[in-house]
N, C-alpha and C positions, 0 to 999 in steps of 0.2 A: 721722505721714504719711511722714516721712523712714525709717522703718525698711522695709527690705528682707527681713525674716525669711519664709520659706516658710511658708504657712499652707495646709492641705491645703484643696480644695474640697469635698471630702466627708470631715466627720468621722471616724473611724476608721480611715481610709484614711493609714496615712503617707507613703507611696511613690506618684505616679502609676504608677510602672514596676512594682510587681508588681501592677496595674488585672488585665493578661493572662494574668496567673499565679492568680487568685482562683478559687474550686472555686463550684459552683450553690450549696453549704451556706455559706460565706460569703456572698455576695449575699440569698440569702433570711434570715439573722440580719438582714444591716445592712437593709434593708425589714421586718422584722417589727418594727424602732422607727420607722416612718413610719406607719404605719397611718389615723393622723389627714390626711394629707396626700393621701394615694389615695383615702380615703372623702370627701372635701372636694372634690376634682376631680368626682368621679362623680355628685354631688346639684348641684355646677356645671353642667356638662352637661346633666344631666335636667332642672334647671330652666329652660335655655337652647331645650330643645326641646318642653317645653311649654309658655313663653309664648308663642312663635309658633301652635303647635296648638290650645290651647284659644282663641288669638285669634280666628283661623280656623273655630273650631268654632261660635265663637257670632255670627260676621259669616255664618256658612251658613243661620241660623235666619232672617239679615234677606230671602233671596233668592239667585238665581242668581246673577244682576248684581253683586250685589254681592261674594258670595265670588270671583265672577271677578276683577273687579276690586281684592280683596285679596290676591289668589294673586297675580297676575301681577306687586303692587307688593312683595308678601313676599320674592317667590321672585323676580324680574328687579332691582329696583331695589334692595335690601336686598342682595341678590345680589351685584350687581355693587359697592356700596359696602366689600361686608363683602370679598371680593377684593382690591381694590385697597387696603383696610387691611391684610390680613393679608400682602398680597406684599411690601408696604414694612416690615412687623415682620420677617418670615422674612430682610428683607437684612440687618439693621439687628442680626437675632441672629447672622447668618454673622461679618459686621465683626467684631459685642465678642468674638464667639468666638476669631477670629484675633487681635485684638490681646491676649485675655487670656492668648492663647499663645504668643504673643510676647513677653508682659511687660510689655506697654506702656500700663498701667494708665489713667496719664494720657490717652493717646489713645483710650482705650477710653468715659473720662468723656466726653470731645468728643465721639464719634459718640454717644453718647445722646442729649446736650443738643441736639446739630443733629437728632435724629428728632425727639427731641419736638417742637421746632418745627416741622418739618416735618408732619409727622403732625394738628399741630394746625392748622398751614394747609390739609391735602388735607379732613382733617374741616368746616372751613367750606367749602370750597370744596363739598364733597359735600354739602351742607346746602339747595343750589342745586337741584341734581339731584335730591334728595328734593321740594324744595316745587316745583318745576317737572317734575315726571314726566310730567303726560299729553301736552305736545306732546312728550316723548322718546319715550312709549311708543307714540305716532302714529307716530312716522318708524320705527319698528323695525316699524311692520307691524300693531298692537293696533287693532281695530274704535275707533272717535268712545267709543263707549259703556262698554265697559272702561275705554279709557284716564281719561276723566274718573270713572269709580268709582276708579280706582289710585289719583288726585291726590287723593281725598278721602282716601283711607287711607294714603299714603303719607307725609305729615307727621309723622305719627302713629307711625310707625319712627325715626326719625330719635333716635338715641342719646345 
C-alpha cells in the first residue's frame, strides 16, 4: 500500500501523454481484446429494458386500469427514483475522477465509502416513496383510480 509505482489504468497503455497521440488502428486493437466486456453491457441493457416491457405487456392482458396504473408507477415513480440515483453516482464518479487525478488515492477511498452510505440511506428513504405512491401520484394530478392501481404495482419495483 505504501508503494508509489505508476500503474497505467488501461493496460497497454504506458504513457497517459501519448492517450492524444494514438492512431484509430491502435484503439481498435486494444478493444478488439475487450470484446467480452462490450457484449456483457449490451445483454445488460436488453435485459434491463425488457423486464420493464414484458412487465407491462402482461399487466396490459389484466386491463386498461391497470396498465395505467403500472405505466404511470414504471415510468413517474421508478422514474424519479432511478434519477435521483443515478445524479448522486454521476457526482460521486466526477469526485473519484478528480481525486484519482490528483493522486489522492486515499481520498478518493473516502468519497466512496461516504456514497455508499449515503446512497444506501437515499435508497431507504426512496423505499417510502415507492410504498406510499398513490397519495404522491394524487398531489401531482393522477385520477383516485390510477393512482391507487400505481400503489399496487409500485412495491413491486422497488429494487
Amino acid at each position: 500500500m505504501g508503494s508509489t509505482e505508476y500503474q497505467p489504468l488501461l493496460l497497454g497503455l504506458d504513457s497517459h501523454s501519448r492517450i492524444p497521440d494514438l492512431s484509430l488502428i491502435v484503439i481498435e486493437e486494444f478493444l478488439e481484446h475487450r470484446p467480452v466486456v462490450v457484449r456483457a453491457s449490451i445483454v445488460v441493457s436488453i435485459f434491463n429494458y425488457m423486464l420493464s416491457f414484458v412487465t407491462l405487456m402482461f399487466t396490459g392482458h389484466l386491463g386498461s386500469l391497470e396498465i395505467a396504473g403500472a405505466s404511470i408507477a414504471s415510468v413517474g415513480i421508478q422514474g424519479l427514483a432511478y434519477g435521483i440515483m443515478l445524479g448522486m453516482a454521476s457526482a460521486v464518479q466526477t469526485m473519484c475522477g478528480q481525486a484519482y487525478g490528483a493522486k489522492k488515492l486515499a481520498a478518493m477511498g473516502i468519497i466512496c465509502q461516504k456514497a455508499i452510505i449515503l446512497h444506501l440511506g437515499v435508497a431507504v428513504l426512496l423505499i417510502f416513496i415507492y410504498w406510499y405512491s398513490g397519495p404522491l401520484l394524487v398531489a401531482i394530478g393522477q385520477s383516485a383510480s390510477i393512482a391507487e392501481e400505481g400503489e399496487v404495482f409500485a412495491p413491486g419495483l422497488i429494487p
